[in-house]
C-alpha positions in Angstrom: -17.0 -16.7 -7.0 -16.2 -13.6 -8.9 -12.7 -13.0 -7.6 -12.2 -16.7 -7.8 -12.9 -16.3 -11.3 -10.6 -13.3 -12.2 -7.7 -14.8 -10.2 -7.5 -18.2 -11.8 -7.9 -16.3 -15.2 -4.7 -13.7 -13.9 -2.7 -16.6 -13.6 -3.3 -18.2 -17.1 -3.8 -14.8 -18.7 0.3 -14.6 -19.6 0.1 -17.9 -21.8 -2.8 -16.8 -23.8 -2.9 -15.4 -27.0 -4.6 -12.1 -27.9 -7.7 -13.1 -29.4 -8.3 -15.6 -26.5 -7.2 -12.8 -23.9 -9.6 -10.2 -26.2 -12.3 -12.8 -25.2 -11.8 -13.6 -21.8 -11.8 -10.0 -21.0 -14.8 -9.1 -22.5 -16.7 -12.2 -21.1 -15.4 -11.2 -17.6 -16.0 -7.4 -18.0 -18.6 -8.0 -18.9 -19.9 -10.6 -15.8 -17.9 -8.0 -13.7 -18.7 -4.2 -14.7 -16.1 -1.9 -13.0 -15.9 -4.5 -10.0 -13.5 -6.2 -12.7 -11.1 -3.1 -12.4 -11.4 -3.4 -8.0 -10.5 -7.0 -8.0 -7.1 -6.5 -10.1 -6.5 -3.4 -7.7 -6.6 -5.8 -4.7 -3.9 -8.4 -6.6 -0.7 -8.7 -4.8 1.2 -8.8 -7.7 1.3 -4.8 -9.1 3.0 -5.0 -11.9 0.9 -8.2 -13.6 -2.2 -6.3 -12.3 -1.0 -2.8 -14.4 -0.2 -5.4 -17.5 -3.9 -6.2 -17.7 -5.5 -2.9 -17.0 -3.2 -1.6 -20.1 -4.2 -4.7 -21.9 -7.6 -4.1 -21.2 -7.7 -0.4 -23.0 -6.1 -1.5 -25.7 -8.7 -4.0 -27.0 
């Protein structure tokens, strides 16, 4: 269900706009711990999945 989660969000995640993405994340981290970090690893795409990790350290 997790995964689930995180990919539907991935695929959104481009249209949102910060504060919504500034939410999301932390409502996900925080569901997900550091599992949230593996499950964007194991995304095909490389480059959205390096996007989010550096969107992620910036909030």
């Amino acid at each position: 269900i997790m995964p689930e989660m995180v990919k539907q969000w991935h695929q959104s995640y481009k249209f949102a706009t910060r504060p919504a993405l500034k939410s999301v994340f932390n409502e996900i981290y925080d569901q997900l711990g550091e599992e949230f970090f593996h499950v964007f690893k194991n995304l095909s795409d490389e480059k959205s999945c390096r996007d989010v990790r550096r969107c992620i350290f910036e909030l």
